[in-house]
VEXDREN-2710 file (C-alpha; in Angstrom, 1 decimal):
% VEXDREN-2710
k/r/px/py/pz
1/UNK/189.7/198.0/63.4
2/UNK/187.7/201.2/62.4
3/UNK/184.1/200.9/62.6
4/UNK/181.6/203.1/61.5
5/UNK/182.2/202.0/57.8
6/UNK/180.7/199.8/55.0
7/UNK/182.6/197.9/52.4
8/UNK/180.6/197.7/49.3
9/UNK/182.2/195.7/46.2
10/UNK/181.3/195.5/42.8
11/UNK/183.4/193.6/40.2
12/UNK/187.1/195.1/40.5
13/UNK/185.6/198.3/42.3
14/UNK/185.6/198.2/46.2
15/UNK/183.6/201.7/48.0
16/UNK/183.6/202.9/51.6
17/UNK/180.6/204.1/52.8
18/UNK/180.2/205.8/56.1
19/UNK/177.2/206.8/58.4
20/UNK/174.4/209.4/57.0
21/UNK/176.0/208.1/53.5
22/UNK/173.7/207.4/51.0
23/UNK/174.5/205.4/47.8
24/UNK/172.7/204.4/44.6
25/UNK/173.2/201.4/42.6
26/UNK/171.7/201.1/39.2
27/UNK/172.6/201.5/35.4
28/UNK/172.8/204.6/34.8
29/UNK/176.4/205.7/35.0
30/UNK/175.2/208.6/37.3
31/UNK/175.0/205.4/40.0
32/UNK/177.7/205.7/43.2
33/UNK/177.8/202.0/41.9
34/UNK/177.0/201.5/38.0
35/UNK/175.9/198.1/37.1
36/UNK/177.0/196.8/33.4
37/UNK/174.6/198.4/30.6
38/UNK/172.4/195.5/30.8
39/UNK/168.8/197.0/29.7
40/UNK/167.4/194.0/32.4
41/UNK/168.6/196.2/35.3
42/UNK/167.1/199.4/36.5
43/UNK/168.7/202.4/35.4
44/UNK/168.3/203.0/39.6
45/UNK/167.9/199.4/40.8
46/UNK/168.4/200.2/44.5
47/UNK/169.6/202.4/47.7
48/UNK/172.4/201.7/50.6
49/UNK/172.0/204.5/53.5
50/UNK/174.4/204.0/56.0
51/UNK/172.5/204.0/59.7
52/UNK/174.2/203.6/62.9
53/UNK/173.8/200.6/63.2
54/UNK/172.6/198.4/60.2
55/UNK/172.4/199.5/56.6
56/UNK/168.7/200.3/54.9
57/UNK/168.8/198.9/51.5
58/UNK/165.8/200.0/49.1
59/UNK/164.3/199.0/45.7
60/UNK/164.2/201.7/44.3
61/UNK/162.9/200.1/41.0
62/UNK/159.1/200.2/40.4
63/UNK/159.0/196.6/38.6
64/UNK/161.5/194.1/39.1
65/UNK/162.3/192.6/42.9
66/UNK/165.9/192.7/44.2
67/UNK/167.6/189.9/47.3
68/UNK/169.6/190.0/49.7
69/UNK/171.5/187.0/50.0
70/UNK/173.5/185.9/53.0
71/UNK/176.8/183.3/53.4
72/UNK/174.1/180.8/54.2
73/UNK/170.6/180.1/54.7
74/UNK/167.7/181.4/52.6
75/UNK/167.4/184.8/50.5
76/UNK/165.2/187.8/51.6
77/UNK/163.4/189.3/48.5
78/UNK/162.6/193.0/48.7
79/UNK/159.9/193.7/46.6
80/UNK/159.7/197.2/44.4
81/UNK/159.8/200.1/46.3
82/UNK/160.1/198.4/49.3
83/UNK/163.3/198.2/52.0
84/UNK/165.1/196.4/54.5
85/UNK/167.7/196.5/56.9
86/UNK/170.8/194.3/56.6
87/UNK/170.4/192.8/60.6
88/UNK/171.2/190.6/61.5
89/UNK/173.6/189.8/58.2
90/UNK/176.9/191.5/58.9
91/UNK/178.2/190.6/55.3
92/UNK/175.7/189.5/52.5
93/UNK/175.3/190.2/48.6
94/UNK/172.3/192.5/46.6
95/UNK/171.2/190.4/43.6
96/UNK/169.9/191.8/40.6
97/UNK/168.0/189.5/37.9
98/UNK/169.9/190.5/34.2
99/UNK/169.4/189.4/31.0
100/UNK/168.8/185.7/30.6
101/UNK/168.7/185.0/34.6
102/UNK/171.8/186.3/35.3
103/UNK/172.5/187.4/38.3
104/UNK/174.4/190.5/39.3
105/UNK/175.8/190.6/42.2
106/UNK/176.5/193.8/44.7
107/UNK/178.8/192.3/47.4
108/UNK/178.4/194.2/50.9
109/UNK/180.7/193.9/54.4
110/UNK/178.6/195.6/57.3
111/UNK/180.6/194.2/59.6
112/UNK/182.6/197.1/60.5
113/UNK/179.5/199.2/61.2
114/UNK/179.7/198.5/64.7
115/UNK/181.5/196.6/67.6
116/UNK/180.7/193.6/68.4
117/UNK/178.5/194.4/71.9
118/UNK/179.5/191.5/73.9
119/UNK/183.3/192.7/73.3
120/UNK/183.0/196.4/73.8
121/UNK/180.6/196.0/76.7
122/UNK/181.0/193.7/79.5
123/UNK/177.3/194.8/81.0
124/UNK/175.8/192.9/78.0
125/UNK/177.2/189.4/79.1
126/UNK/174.1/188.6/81.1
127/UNK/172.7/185.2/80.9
128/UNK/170.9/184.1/77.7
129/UNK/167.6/185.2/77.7
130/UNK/165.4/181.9/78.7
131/UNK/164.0/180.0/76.1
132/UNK/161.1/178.2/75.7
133/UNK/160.6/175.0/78.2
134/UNK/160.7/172.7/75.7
135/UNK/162.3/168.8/75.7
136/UNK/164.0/167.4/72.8
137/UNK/165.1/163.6/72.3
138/UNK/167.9/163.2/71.1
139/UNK/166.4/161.8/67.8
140/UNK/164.3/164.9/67.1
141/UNK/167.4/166.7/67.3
142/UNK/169.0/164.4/65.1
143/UNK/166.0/165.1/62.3
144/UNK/165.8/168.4/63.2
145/UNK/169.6/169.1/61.9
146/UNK/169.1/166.9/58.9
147/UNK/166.1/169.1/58.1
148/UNK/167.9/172.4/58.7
149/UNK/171.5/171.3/57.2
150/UNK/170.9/172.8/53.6
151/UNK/170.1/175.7/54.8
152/UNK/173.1/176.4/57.4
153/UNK/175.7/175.1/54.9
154/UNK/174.0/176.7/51.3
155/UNK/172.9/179.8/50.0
156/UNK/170.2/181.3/47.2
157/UNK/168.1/178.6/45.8
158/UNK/170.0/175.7/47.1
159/UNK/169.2/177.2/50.6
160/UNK/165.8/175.3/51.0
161/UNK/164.9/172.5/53.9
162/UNK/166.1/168.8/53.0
163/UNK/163.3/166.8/51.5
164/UNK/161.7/163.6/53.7
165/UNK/164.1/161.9/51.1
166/UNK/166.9/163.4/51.9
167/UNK/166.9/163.4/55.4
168/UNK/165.9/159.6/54.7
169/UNK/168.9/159.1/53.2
170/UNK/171.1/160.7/55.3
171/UNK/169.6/159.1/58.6
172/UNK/169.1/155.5/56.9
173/UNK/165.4/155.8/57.6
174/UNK/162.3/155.5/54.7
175/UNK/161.1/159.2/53.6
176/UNK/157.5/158.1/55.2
177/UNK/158.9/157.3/58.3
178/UNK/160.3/160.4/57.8
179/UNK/157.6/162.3/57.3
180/UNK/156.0/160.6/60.1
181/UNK/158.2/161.5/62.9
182/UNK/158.5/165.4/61.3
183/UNK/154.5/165.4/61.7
184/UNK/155.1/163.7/65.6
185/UNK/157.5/166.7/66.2
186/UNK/155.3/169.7/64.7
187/UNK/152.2/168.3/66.9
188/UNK/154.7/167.7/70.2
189/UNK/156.2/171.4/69.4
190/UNK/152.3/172.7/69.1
191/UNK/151.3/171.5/72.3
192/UNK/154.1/173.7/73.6
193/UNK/152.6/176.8/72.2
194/UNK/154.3/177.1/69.3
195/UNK/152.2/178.2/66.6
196/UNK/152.4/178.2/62.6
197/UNK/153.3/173.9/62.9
198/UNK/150.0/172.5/62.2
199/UNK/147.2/173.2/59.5
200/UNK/144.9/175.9/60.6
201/UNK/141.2/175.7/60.9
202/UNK/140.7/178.7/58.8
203/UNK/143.8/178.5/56.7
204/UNK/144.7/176.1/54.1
205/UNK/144.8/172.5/54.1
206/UNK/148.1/171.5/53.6
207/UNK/151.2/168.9/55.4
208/UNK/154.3/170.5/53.8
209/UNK/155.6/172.5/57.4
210/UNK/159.3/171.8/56.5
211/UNK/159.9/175.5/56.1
212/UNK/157.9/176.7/59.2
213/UNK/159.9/174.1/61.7
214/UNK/163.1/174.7/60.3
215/UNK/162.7/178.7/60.8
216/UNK/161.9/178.1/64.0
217/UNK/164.2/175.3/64.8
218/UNK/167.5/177.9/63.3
219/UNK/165.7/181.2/64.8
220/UNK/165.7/179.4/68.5
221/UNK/168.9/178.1/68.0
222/UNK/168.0/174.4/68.5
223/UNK/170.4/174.2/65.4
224/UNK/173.2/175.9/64.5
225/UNK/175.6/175.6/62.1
226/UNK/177.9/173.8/64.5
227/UNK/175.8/170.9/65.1
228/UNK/177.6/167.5/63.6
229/UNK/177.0/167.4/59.8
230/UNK/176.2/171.1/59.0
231/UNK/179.7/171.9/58.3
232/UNK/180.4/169.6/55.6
END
């Protein structure tokens, strides 16, 4: 395979983009990639300069927001005049808001930007770095993955931690049981150290921390998308 390159597709057009490239995506017909003559879309909606090793994508437009949205899980919206890197999504796509909520779609491959590290070099095949010394039940790990399984198997808006109902129904149990056990879980996990679980005494009142523990529950890798039911 030959690395060093992204893919970028739009529509029936596929461009390869190398590092130190830079390319523009907008309207206007100057664009690397032109979008459809859609007065909804910047004439220069956005940016892709190739780095060495992730690709910066910008807003380049001053009013409307533009996300990246990966395979799976939730979207990252870059705001106007703002950027991001692509890491750690080696394929994702750029979407555009168009006329009547359509979305517009820049499809991008990054994964031939670099070798995999732990296949090119044998040094970085160390032991995992340690994780927190936490203990899970088996049943917290069970609610856990029903909380997190929407957003390992979905994407874009659909991409959003199951309700109290929905993991209710999936685990036979009543939503405020549910909600219960979830509340049990965030204290337990705050007593650990970890932080962001449990209303703050100078923050806002508020018991809706689905979103908090299910970052943290995907970004420690106490689910994955391999875990029994996220792969439906």
């Amino acid at each position: 395979m030959t690395y060093g390159q992204v893919l970028v597709g739009f529509g029936e057009q596929q461009w390869t983009l190398t590092i130190g490239e830079l390319a523009t995506i907008g309207r206007s017909q100057s664009s690397t990639i032109p979008l459809p003559a859609d007065p909804h879309l910047s004439r220069r909606a956005g940016s892709l300069r190739v780095l060495e090793d992730c690709l910066l994508v910008r807003n380049e437009s001053t009013r409307k927001p533009l996300v990246l949205r990966p395979p799976s899980g939730e979207d990252r919206v870059v705001e106007p005049q703002a950027a991001t890197t692509s890491l750690p999504f080696p394929r994702f796509d750029i979407v555009f808001a168009g006329a009547h909520g359509r979305a517009v779609s820049v499809h991008v491959d990054a994964s031939r930007l670099t070798p995999d590290p732990l296949v090119s070099d044998p040094q970085t095949r160390a032991p995992a770095t340690a994780a927190e010394p936490i203990q899970l039940s088996a049943a917290q790990r069970r609610i856990l993955v029903a909380l997190c399984a929407p957003l390992l198997r979905e994407s874009g808006p659909r991409a959003v931690p199951a309700t109290y109902a929905e993991i209710g129904t999936r685990l036979d149990l009543r939503p405020q049981y549910v909600r219960n056990l979830l509340k049990a879980l965030r204290e337990t996990l705050t007593g650990y150290g970890v932080t962001g679980l449990t209303p703050d005494d100078d923050g806002p009142r508020h018991d809706d921390f689905r979103w908090a523990l299910a970052r943290w529950a995907i970004r420690g890798g106490w689910v994955t998308a391999a875990d029994p039911g996220n792969t439906e």
